[in-house]
C-alpha positions as a LaTeX table, in Angstrom:
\begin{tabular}{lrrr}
\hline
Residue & $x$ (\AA) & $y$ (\AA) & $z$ (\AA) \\
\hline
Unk1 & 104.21 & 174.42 & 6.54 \\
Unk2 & 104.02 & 172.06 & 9.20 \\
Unk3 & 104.53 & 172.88 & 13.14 \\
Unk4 & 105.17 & 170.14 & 15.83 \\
Unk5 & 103.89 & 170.76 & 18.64 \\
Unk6 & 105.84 & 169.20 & 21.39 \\
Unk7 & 104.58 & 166.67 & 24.17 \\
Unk8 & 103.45 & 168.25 & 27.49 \\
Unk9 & 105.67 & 168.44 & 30.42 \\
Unk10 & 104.51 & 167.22 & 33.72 \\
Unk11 & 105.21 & 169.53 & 36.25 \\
Unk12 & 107.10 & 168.57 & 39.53 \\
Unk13 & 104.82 & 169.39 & 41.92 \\
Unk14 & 106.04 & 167.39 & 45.43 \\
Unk15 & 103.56 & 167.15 & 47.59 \\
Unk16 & 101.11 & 169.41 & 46.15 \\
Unk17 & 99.95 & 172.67 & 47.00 \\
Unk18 & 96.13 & 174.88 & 47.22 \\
Unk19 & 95.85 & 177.43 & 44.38 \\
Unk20 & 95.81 & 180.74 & 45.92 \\
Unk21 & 93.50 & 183.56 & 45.22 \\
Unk22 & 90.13 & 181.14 & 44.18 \\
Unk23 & 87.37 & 183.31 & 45.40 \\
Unk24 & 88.36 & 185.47 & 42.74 \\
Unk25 & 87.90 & 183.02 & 40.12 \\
Unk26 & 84.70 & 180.82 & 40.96 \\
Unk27 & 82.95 & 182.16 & 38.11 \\
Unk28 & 85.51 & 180.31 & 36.00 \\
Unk29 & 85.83 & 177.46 & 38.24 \\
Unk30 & 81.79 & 177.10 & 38.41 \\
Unk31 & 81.46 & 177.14 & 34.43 \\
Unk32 & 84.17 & 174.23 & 34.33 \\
Unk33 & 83.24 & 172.10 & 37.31 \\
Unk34 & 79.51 & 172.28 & 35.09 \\
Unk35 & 77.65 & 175.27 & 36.66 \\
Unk36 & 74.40 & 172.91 & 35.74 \\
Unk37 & 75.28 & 170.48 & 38.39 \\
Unk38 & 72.69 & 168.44 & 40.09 \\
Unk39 & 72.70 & 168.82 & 43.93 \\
Unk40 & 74.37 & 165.80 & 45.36 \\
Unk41 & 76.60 & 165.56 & 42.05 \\
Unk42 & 80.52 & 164.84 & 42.71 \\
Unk43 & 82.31 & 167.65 & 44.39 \\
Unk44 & 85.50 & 166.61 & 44.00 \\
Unk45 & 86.49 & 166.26 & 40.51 \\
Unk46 & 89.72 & 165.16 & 39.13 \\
Unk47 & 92.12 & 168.14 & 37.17 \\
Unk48 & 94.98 & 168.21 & 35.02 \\
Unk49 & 95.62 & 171.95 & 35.20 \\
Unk50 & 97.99 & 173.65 & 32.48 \\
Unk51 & 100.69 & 176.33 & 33.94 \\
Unk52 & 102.01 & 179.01 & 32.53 \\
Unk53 & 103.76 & 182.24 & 33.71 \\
Unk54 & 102.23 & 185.61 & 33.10 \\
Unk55 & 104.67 & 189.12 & 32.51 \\
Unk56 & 104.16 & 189.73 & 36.35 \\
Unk57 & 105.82 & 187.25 & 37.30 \\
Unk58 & 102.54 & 185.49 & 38.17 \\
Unk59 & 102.46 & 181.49 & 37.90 \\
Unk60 & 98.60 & 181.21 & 36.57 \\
Unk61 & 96.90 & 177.59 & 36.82 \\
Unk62 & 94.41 & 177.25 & 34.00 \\
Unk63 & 92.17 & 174.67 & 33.69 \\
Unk64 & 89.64 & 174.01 & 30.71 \\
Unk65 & 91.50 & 176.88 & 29.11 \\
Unk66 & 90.28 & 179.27 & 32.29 \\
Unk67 & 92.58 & 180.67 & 34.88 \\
Unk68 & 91.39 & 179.27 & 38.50 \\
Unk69 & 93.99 & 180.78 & 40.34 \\
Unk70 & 97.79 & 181.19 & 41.04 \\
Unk71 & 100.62 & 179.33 & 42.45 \\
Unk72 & 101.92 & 180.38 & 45.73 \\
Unk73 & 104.78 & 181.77 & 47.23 \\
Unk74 & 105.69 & 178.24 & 48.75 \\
Unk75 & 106.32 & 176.32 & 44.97 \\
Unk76 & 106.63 & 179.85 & 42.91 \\
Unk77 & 110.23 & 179.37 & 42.03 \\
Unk78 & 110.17 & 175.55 & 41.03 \\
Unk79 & 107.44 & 175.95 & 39.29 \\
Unk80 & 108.76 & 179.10 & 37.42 \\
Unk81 & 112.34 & 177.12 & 36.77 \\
Unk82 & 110.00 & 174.18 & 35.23 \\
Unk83 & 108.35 & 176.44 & 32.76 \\
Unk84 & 111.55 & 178.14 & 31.81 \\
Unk85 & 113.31 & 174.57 & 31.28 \\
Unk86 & 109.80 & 173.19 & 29.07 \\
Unk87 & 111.21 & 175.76 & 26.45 \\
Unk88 & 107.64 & 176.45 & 25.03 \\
Unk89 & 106.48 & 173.51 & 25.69 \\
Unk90 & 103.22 & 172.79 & 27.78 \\
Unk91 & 103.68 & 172.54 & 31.82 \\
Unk92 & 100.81 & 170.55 & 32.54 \\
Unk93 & 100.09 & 168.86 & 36.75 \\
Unk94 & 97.28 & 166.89 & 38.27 \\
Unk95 & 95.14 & 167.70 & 41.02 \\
Unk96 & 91.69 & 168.02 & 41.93 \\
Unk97 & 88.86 & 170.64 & 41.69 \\
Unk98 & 86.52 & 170.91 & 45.22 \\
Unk99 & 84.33 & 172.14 & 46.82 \\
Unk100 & 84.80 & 173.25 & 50.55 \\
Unk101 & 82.91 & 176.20 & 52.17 \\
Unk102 & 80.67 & 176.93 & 49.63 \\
Unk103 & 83.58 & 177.99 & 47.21 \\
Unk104 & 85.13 & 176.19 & 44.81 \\
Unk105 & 89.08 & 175.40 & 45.55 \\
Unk106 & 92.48 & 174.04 & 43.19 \\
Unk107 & 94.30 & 171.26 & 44.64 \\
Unk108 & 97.37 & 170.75 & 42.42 \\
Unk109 & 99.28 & 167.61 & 43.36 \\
Unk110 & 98.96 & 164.13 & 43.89 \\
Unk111 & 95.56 & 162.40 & 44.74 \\
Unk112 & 93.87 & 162.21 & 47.26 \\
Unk113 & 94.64 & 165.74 & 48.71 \\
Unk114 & 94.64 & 165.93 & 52.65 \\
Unk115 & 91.90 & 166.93 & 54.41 \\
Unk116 & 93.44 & 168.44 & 56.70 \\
Unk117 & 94.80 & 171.71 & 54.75 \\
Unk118 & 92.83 & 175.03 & 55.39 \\
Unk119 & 91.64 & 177.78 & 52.56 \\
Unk120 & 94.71 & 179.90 & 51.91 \\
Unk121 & 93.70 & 183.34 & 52.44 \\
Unk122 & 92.96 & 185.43 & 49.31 \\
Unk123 & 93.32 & 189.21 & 48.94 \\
Unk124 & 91.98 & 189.46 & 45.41 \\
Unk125 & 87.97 & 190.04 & 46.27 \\
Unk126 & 85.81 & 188.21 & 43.94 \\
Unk127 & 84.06 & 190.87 & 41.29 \\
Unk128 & 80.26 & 190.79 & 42.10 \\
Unk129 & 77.69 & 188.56 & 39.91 \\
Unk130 & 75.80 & 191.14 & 37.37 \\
Unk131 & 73.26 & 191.32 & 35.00 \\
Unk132 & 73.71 & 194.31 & 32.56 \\
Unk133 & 76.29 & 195.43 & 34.69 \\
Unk134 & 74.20 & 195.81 & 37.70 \\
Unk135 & 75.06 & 194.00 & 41.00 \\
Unk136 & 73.05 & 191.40 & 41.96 \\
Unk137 & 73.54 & 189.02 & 45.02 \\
Unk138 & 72.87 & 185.47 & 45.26 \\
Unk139 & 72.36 & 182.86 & 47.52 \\
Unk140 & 74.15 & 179.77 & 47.02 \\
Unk141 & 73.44 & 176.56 & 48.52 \\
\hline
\end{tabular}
């Protein structure tokens, strides 16, 4: 039995929004940026995120298979209505992965992002870095 898979949809996005919530997902956004990265390497790096909605409610961006954060308040609704129209297909939108602060942030919109918008602020705290489940802090450049 064969199954088609149907073509991607590219999302509406207008002018583009930050990901929320981030800081809770730099371990995923480190191991797809290439947490081997050389120091001065690129630290903007071009996306094309896939979207999907969770049970929640939740609009999740995912990107290299990994959820790197959510969709906020500001574009939840489009973005939902977008998902439900695809009918099973794939949402898909371009952006850009970054680095700003020390932390790695989700630009998902047209290229090149402005400067000038700030970190949203996140309320999920990220989970601390273990080894064998025991905490262990690090200092990042």
């Amino acid at each position: 039995m064969v199954r088609w898979r149907r073509s991607p949809v590219l999302a509406d996005v207008g002018e583009g929004f930050l990901a929320i919530e981030t800081t809770a997902h730099q371990p995923a956004l480190e191991t797809s940026a290439g947490s081997g990265r050389a120091r001065g390497a690129a630290q903007e790096l071009p996306a094309r995120f896939t979207l999907h909605a969770e049970t929640g409610g939740a609009v999740v961006i995912a990107w290299h298979n990994r959820n790197v954060g959510f969709v906020p308040a500001s574009h939840h609704t489009s973005i939902s209505e977008q998902i439900v129209a695809a009918r099973g297909a794939r949402v898909e939108a371009d952006g850009e992965v970054f680095r700003l602060e020390g932390s790695w942030r989700v630009w998902v919109g047209p290229r090149p992002r402005p400067r000038d918008a700030g970190p949203p602020d996140d309320a999920i705290a990220p989970k601390p870095f273990t080894i064998l489940g025991i905490p262990v802090t690090r200092n990042d450049p």
